[in-house]
N, C-alpha and C positions, 0 to 999 in steps of 0.2 A: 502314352501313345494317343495319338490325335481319334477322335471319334470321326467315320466316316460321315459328309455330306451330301452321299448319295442315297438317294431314297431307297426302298426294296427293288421296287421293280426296277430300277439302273444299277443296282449291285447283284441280282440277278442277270439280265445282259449283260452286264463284264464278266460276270464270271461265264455266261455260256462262249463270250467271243474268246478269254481263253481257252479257249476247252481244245484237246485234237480238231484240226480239219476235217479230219474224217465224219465225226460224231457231232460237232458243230449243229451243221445244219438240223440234222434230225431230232435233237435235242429242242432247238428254237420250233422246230413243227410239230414236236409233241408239247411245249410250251403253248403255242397258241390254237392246240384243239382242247387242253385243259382248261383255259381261259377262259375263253368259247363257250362253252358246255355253261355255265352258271355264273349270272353278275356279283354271286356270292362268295366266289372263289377269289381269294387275294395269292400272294407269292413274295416271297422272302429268299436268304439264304439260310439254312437249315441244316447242321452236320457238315459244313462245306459243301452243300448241293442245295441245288433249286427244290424248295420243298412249296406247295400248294395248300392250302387252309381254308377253310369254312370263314367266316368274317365276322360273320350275323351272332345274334343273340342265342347264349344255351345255357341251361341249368349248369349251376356250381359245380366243376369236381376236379379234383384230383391231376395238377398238369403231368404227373409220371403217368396218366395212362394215355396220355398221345390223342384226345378225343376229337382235336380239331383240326389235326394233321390228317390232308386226304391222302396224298402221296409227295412221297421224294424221291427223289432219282439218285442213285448211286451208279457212277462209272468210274468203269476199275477195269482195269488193262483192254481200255477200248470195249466194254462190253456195256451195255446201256439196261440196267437195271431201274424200273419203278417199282419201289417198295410200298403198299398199302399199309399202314401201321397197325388200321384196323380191319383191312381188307375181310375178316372172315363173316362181319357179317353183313359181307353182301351176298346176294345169291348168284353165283356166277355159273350158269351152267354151259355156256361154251368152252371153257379152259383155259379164257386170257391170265386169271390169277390162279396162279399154280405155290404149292408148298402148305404144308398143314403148321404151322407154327404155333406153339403151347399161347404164347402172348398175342394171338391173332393177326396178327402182318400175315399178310398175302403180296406176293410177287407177280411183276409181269416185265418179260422180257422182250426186248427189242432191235431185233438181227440188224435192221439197215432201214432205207429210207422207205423202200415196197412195204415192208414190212410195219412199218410204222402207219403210213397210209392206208392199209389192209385192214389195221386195228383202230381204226379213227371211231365207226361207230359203235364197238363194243366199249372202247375207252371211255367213250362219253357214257353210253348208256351206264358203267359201272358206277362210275363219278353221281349220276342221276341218281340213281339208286342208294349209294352211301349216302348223301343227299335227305333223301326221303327218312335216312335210319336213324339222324341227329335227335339227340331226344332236348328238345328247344322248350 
């Protein structure tokens, strides 16, 4: 099988332009307030989803524990899930990441496009913060 020639970020937009209509868009404008938020943030495809990454320089460890994985989006029957891998230890005291998960992933869900826009500056601010907890 032929290796693809398309970079991250254009096998990223294809995969969002396939994506439902419906969740399309919203997916591209949670795309580019993750972006937004830090020059450090890169984007791949990841688990078959658009997953988000740290870039920069970090201490040695271990790729099973997920360390430079900020978030991936998981959609699954029209529902637009951002998975945090390491999500727990940010300190999130508004309640955008919800779920207590033993491996520390935290969730955050995303109804429609109000909704999305509604969460633009906690989004960032979580992203900021995971940010701050890189042990570089």
């Amino acid at each position: 099988m032929a290796k693809s020639t398309l970079t991250d970020q254009e096998q990223v937009t294809e995969h969002i332009s396939k994506l439902d209509p419906a969740i399309s868009p919203i997916v591209e404008t949670l795309r580019q307030m993750i972006l937004s938020t830090d020059k450090s943030i890169g984007e791949h495809i990841k688990w078959n989803n658009p997953c988000y990454y740290y870039t920069g320089e970090m201490k040695p460890f271990n790729p099973k524990e997920y360390k430079r994985e900020i978030v991936v989006f998981n959609m699954y029957k029209g529902r637009i899930m951002m998975v945090f891998p390491s999500g727990a230890r940010v300190n999130d005291a508004t309640g955008f990441l919800t779920g207590e998960y033993k491996d520390g992933r935290r969730i955050a869900i995303i109804a429609d496009m109000k909704d999305a826009k509604a969460k633009k500056k906690v989004l960032q601010a979580v992203i900021r913060e995971w940010l701050r907890t890189i042990d570089k």
